[in-house]
C-alpha positions as a LaTeX table, in Angstrom:
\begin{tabular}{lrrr}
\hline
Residue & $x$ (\AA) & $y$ (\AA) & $z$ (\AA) \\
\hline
Unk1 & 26.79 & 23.93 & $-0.97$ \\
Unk2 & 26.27 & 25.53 & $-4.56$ \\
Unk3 & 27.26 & 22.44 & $-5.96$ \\
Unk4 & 24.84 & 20.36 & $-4.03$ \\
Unk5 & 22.07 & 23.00 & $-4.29$ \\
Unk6 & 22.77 & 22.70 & $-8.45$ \\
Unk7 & 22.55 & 18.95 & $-8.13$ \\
Unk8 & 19.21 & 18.82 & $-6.37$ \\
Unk9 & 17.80 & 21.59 & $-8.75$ \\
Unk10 & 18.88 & 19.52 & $-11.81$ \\
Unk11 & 17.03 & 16.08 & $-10.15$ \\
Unk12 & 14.18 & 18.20 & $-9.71$ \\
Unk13 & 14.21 & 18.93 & $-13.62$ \\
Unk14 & 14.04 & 15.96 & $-14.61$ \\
Unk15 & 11.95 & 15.08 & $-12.88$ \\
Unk16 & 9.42 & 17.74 & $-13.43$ \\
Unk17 & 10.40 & 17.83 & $-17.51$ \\
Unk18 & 10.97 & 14.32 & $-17.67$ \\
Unk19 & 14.23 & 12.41 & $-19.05$ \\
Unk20 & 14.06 & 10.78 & $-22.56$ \\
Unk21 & 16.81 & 8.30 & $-23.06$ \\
Unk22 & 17.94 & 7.60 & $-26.56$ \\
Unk23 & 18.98 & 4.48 & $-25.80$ \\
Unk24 & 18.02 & 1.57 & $-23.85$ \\
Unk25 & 20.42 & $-1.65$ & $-22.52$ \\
Unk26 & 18.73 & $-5.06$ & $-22.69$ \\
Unk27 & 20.46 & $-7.22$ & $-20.54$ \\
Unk28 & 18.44 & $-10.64$ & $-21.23$ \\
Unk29 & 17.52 & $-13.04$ & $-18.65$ \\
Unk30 & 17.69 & $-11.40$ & $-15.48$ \\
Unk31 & 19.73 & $-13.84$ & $-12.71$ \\
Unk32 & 20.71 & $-16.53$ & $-15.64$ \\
Unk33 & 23.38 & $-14.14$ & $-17.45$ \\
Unk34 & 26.24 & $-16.90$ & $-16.24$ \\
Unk35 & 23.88 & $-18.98$ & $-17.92$ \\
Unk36 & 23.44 & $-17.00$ & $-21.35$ \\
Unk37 & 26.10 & $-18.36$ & $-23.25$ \\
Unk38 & 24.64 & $-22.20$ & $-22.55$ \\
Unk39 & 21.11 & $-20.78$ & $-23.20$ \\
Unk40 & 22.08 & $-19.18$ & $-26.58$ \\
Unk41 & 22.62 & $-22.84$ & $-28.19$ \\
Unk42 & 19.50 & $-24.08$ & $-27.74$ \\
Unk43 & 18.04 & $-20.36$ & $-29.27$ \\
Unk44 & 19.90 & $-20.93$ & $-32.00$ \\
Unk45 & 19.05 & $-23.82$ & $-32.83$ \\
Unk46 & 15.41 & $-22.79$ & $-32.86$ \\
Unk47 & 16.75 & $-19.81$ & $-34.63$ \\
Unk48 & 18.45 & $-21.85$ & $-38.07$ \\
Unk49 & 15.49 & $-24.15$ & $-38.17$ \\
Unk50 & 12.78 & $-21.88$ & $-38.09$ \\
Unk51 & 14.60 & $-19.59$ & $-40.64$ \\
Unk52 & 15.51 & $-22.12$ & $-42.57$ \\
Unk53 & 11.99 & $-24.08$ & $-42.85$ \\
Unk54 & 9.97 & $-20.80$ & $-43.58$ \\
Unk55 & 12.10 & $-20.07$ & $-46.41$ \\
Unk56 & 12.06 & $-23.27$ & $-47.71$ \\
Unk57 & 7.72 & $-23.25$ & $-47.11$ \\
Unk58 & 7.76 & $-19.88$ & $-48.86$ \\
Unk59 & 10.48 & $-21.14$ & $-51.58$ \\
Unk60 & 8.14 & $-24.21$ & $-52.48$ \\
Unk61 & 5.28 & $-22.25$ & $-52.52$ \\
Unk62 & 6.40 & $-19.86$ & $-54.94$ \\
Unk63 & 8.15 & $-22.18$ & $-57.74$ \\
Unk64 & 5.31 & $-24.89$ & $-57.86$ \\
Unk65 & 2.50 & $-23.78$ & $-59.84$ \\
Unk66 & 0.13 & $-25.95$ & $-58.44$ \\
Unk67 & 0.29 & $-24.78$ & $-54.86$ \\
Unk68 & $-0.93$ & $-21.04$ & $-55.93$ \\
Unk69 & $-4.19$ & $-21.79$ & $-54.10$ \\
Unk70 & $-5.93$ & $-20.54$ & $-50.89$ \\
Unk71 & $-4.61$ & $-22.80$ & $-48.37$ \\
Unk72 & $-0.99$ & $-22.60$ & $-49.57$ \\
Unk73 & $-1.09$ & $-18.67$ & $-49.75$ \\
Unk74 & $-2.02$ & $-18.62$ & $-46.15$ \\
Unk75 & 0.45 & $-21.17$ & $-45.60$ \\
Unk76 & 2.98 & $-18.51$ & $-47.17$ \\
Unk77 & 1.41 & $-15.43$ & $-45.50$ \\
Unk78 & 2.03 & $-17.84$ & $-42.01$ \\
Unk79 & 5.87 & $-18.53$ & $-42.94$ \\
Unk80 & 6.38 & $-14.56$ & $-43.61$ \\
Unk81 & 5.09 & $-13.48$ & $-40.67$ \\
Unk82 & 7.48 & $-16.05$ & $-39.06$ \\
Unk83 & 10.53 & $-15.08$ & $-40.54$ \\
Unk84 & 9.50 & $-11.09$ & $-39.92$ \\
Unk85 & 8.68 & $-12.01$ & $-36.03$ \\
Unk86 & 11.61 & $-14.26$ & $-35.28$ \\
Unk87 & 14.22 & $-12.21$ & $-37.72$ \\
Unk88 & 13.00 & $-8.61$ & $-35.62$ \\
Unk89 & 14.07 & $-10.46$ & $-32.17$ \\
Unk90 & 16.16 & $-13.13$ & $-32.04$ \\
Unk91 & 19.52 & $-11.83$ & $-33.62$ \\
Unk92 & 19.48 & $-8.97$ & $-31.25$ \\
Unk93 & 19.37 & $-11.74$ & $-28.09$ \\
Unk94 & 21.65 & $-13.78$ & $-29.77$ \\
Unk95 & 23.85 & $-10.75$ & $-29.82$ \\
Unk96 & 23.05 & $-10.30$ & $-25.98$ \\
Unk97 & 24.12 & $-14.05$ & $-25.33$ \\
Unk98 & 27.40 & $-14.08$ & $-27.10$ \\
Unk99 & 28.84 & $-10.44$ & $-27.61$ \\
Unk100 & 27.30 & $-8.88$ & $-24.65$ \\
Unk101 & 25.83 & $-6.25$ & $-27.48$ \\
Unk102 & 23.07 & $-4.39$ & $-24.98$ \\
Unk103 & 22.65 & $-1.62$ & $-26.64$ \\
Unk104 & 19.64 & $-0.53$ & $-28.31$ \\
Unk105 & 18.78 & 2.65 & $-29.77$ \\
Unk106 & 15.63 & 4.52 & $-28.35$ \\
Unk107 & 14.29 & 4.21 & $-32.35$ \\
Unk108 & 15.33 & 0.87 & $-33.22$ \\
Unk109 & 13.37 & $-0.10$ & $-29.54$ \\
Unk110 & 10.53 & 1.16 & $-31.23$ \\
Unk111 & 10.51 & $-0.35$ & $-34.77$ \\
Unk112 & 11.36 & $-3.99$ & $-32.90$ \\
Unk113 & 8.43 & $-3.68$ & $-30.18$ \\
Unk114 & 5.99 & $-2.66$ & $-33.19$ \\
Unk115 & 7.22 & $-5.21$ & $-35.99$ \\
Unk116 & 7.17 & $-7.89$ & $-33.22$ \\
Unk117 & 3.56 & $-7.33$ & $-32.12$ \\
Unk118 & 2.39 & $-6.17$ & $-35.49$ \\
Unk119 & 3.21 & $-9.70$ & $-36.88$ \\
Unk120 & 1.87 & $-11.53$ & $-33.85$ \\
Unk121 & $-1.27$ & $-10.17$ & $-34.00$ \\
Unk122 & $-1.37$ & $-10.57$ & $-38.07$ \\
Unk123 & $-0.08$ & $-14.60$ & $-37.31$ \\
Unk124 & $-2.83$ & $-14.81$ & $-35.05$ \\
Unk125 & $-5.13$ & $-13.35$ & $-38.00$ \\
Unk126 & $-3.54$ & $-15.70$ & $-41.05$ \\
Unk127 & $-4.41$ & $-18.83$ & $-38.31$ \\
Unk128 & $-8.51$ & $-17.63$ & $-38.38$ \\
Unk129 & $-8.22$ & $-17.32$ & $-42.29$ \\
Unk130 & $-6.59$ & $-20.49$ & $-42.58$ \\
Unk131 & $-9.55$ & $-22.21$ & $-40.22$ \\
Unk132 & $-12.33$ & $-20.11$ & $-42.81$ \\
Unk133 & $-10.18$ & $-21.95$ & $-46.08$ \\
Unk134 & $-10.94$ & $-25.33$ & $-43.98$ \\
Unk135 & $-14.32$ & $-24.56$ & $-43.30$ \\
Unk136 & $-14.94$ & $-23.51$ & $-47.07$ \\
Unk137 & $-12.99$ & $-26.77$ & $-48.34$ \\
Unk138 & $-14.88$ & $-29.00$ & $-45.96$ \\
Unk139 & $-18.60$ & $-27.93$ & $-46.19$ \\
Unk140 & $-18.05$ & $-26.27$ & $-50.40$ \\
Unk141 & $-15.21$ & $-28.54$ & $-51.88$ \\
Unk142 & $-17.31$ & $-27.77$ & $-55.25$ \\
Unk143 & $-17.30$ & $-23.94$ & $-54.88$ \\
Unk144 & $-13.94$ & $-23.74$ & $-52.81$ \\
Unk145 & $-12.26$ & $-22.17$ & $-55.76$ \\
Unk146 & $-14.74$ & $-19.17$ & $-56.33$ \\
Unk147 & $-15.74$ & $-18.38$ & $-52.95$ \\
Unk148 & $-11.63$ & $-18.38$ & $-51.78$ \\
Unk149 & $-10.60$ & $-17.26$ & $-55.21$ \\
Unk150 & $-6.66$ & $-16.59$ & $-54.84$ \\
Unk151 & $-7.58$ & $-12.82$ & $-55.16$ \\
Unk152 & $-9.75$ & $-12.62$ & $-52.39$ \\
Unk153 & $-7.25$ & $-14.66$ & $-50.27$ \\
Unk154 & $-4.67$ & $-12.03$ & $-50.98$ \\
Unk155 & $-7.13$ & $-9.48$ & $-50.19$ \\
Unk156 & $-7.83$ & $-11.01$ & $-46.86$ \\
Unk157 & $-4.24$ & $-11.61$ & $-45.78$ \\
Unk158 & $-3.84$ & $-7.79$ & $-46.40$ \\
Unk159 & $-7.06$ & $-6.74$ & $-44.55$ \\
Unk160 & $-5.47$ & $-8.83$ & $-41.73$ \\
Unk161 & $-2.42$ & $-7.02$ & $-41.96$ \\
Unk162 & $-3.59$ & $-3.65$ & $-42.09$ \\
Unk163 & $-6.18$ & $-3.87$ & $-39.11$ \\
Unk164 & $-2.92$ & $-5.52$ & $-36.97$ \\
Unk165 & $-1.13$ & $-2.37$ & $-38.32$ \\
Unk166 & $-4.13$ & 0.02 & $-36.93$ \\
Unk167 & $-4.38$ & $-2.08$ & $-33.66$ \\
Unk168 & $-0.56$ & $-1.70$ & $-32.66$ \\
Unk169 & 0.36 & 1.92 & $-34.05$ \\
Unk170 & $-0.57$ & 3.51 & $-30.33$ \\
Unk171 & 2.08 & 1.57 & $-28.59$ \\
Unk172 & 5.20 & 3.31 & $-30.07$ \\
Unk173 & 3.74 & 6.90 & $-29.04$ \\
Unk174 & 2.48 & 5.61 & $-26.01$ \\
Unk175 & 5.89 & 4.53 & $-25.02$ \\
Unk176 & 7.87 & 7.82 & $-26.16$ \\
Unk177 & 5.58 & 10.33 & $-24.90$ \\
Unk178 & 6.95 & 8.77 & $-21.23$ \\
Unk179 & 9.35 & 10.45 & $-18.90$ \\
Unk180 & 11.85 & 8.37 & $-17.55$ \\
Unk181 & 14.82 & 8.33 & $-14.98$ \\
Unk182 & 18.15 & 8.12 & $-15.72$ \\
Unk183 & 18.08 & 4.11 & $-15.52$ \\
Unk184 & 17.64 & 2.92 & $-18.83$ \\
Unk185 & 18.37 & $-1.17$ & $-18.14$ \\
Unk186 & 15.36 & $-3.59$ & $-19.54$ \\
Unk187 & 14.77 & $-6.48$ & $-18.18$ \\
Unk188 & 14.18 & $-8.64$ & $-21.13$ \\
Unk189 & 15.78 & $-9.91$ & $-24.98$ \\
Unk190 & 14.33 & $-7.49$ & $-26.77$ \\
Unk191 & 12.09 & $-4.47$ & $-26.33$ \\
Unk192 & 8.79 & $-5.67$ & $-25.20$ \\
Unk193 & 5.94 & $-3.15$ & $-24.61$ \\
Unk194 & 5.02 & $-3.59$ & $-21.03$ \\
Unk195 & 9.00 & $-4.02$ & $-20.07$ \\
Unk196 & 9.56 & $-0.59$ & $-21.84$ \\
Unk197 & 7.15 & 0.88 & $-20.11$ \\
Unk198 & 7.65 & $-0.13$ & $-16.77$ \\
Unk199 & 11.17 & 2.29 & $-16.58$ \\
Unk200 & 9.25 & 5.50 & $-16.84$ \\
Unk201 & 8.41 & 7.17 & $-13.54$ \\
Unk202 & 5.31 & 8.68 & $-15.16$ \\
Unk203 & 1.88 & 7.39 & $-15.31$ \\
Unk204 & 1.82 & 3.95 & $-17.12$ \\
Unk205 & $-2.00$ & 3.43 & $-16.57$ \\
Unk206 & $-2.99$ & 3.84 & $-20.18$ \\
Unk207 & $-0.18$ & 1.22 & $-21.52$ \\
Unk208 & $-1.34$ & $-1.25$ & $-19.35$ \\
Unk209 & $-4.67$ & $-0.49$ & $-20.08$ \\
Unk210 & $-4.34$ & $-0.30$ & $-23.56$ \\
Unk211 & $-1.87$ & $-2.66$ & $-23.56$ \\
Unk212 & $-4.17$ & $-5.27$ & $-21.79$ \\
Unk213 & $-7.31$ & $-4.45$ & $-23.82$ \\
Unk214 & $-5.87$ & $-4.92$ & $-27.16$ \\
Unk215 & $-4.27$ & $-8.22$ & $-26.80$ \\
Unk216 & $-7.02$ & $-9.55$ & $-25.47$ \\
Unk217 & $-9.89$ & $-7.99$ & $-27.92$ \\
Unk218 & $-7.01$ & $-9.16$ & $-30.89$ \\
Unk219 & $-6.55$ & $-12.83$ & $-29.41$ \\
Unk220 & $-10.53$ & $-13.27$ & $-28.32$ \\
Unk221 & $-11.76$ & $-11.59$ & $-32.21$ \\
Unk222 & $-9.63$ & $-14.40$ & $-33.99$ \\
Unk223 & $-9.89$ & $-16.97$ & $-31.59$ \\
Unk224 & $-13.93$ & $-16.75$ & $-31.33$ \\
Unk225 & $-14.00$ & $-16.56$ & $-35.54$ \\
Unk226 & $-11.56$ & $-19.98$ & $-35.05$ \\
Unk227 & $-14.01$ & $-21.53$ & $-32.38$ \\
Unk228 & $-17.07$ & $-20.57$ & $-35.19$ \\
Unk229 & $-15.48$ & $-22.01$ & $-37.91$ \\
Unk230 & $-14.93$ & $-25.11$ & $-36.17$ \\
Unk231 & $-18.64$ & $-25.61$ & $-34.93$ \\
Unk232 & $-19.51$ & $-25.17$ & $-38.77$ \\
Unk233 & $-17.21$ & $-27.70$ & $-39.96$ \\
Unk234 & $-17.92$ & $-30.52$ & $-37.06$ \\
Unk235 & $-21.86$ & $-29.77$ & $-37.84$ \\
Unk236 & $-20.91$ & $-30.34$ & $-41.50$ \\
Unk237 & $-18.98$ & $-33.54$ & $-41.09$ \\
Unk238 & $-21.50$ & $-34.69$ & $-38.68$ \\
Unk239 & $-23.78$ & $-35.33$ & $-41.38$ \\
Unk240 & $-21.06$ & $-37.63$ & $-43.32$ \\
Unk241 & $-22.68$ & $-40.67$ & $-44.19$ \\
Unk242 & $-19.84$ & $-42.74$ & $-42.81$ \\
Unk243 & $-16.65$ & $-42.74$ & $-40.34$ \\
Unk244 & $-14.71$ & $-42.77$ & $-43.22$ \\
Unk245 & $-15.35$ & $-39.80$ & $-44.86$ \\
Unk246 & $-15.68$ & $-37.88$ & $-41.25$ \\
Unk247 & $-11.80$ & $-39.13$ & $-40.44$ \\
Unk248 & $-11.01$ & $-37.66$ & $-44.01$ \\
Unk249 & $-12.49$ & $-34.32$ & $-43.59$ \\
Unk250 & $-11.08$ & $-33.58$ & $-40.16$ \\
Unk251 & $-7.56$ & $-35.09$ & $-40.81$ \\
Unk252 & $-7.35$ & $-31.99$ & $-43.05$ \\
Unk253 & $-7.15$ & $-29.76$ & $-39.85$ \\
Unk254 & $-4.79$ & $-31.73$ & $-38.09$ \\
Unk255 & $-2.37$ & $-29.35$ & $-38.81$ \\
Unk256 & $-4.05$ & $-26.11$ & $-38.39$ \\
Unk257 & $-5.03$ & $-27.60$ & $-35.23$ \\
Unk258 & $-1.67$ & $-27.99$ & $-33.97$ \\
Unk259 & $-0.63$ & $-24.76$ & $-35.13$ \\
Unk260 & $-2.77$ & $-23.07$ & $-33.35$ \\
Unk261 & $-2.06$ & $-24.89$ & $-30.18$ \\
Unk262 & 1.48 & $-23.94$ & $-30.36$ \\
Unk263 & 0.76 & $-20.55$ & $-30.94$ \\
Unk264 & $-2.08$ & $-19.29$ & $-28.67$ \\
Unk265 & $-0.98$ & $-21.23$ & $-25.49$ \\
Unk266 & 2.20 & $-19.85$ & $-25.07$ \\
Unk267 & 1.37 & $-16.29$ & $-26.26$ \\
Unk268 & $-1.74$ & $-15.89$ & $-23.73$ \\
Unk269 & 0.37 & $-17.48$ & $-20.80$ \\
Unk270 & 2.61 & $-14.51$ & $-21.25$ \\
Unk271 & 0.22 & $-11.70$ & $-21.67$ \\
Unk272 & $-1.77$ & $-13.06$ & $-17.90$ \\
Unk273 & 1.92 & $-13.87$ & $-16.19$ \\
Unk274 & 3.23 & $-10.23$ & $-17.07$ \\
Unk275 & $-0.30$ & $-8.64$ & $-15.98$ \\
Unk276 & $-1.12$ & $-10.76$ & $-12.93$ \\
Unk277 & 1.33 & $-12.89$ & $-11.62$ \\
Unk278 & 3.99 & $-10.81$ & $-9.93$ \\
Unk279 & 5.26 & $-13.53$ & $-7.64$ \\
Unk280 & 6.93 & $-15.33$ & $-10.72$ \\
Unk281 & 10.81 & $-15.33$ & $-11.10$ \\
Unk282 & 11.05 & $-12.38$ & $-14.00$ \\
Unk283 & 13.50 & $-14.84$ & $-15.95$ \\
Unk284 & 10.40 & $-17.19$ & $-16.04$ \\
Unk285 & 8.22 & $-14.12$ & $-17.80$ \\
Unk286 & 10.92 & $-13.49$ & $-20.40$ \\
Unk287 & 11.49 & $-17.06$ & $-21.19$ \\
Unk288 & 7.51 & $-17.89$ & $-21.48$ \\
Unk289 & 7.71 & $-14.39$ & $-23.96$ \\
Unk290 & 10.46 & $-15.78$ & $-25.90$ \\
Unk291 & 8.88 & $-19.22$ & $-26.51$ \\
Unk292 & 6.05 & $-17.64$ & $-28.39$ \\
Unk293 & 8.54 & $-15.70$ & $-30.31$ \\
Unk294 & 10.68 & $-18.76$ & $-31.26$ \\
Unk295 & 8.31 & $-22.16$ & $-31.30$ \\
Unk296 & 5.40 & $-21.30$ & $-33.69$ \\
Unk297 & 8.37 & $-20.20$ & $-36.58$ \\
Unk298 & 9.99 & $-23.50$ & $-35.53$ \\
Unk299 & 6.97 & $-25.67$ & $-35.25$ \\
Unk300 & 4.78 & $-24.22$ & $-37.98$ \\
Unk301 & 6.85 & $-25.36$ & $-41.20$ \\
Unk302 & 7.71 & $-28.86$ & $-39.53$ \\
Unk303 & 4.02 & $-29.43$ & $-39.16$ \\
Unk304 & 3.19 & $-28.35$ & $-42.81$ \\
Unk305 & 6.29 & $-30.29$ & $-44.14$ \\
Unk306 & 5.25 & $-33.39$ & $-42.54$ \\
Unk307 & 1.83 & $-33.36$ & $-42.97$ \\
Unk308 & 1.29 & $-31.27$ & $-46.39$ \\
Unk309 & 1.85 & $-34.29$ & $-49.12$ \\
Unk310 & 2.56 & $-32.00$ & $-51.70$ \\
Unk311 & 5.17 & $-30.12$ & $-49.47$ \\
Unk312 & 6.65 & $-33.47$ & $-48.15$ \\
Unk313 & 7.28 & $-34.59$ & $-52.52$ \\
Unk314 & 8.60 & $-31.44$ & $-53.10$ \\
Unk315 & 11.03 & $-31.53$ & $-50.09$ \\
Unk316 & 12.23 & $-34.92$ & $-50.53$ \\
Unk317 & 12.45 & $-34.39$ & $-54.58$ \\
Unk318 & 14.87 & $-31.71$ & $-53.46$ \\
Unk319 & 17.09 & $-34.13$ & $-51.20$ \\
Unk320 & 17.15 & $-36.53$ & $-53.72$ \\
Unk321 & 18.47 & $-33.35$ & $-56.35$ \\
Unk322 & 20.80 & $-32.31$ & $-53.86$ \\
Unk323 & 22.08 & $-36.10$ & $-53.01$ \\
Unk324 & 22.45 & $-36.78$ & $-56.98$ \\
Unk325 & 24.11 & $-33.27$ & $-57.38$ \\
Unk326 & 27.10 & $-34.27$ & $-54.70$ \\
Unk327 & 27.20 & $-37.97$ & $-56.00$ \\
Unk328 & 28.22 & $-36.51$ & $-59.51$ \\
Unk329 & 30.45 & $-34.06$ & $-58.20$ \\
\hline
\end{tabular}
């Protein structure tokens, strides 16, 4: 009886004082973990490439002296924030998938869920820059240099990157300051805000308010400045005196176009399917979350490469090095 009387008077602790964890176990993909090991070659796939082409974006970038411009520093900014985003998650679920390594400190949980939405949000910022340095090129080719002088860009990329800073820095206190239970399992590959969240048995309401709020007032500021820019620049080449030239303006934001695409689908499919959509499979959530996380750092420097002449020389000037290098050898 003393025992059981102890036992109920230590539940009742906790949960009057609350339970903090310090760590948390990921398992993954919730009713595919047979699955994992199958699911992990495709991820890492995604995984080499992206890492691979952002470096080699970035690399370029930096040794050729005529790319230090506007549009190729954004292009650079983009690639960072790629390698950041994809470099804070995937190893972790890779680990997951092969090693079963579930572990994750309360701490680390934190830095990941901030770097990973920090970077998001400051992607989704270097995408509206990138459609101003089209709308400048387009309707100021003459003055593109001095209005987007390389310092301003660099001060704009870090304006970016401080407001996405500002923006995120609730969620880490928001998610400590919770009490929890003694179950410590989260459904997902890494430590997402909501999923976090969702183990406390205290009052969640201003995460998912918060939560909610921000992504959308982030997503709608730099999708609305995208959505300007582009009414400005179809105005401008609407007064092109031929098809010609119209085709030749817009074929410059081909790529940003597709970008974009890429990255705002997927990302607000996942913010409304988490919020609203409880019906879904939960697998299907955390494979939608980790699409965002891996295409755009996939599909962003294969877009540039291809489509960026002066980044498709370089490349192939480099496979031809390389190819001449072994030949000798």
């Amino acid at each position: 009886m003393t025992s059981d009387k102890n036992l109920l008077e230590h539940v009742s602790a906790l949960n009057n004082t609350g339970y903090q964890i310090p760590t948390f176990i990921l398992i993954g993909l919730p009713g595919l973990e047979y699955a994992h090991v199958w699911i992990s070659i495709p991820f890492c796939i995604m995984y080499i490439i992206a890492v691979f082409g952002n470096t080699l974006i970035i690399f370029i970038i930096k040794t050729e002296e005529r790319l230090h411009c506007p549009m190729f520093i954004f292009l650079c900014m983009l690639a960072g924030a790629d390698l950041i985003i994809i470099n804070s998650v995937l190893p972790k679920a890779l680990g997951i998938f092969w090693f079963s390594s579930r572990e994750i400190y309360l701490n680390s949980c934190l830095i990941q869920m901030y770097i990973a939405h920090v970077f998001t949000s400051f992607e989704s910022g270097v995408l509206a820059l990138m459609a101003l340095d089209r709308y400048v090129a387009i309707t100021n080719p003459l003055r593109y240099t001095s209005i987007l002088s390389n310092q301003r860009t660099g001060k704009l990329g870090l304006a970016y990157l401080f407001k996405s800073a500002l923006y995120f820095a609730p969620y880490p206190y928001l998610v400590k300051r919770l009490s929890y239970s003694e179950s410590n399992t989260i459904a997902h590959t890494y430590c997402e805000h909501m999923s976090v969240a969702k183990l406390s048995f205290s009052d969640i309401t201003v995460n998912i308010i918060y939560g909610l709020s921000i992504s959308l007032l982030n997503a709608a500021q730099d999708i609305a400045f995208i959505i300007f820019s582009y009414i400005m620049i179809l105005r401008a080449v609407s007064r092109l005196s031929t098809w010609g030239e119209c085709w030749k303006a817009l074929s410059t934001c081909v790529s940003h176009v597709c970008v974009m695409v890429v990255f705002f689908i997927p990302i607000l499919t996942t913010v409304f399917i988490q919020r609203f959509n409880h019906s879904i499979i939960p697998y299907i959530h955390i494979l939608v979350a980790n699409i965002y996380i891996l295409i755009p750092p996939m599909v962003n420097p294969l877009v540039y490469g291809i489509r960026t002449q002066q980044i498709r020389i370089k490349v192939l000037s480099l496979i031809c090095h390389v190819m001449t290098e072994q030949k000798t050898v």
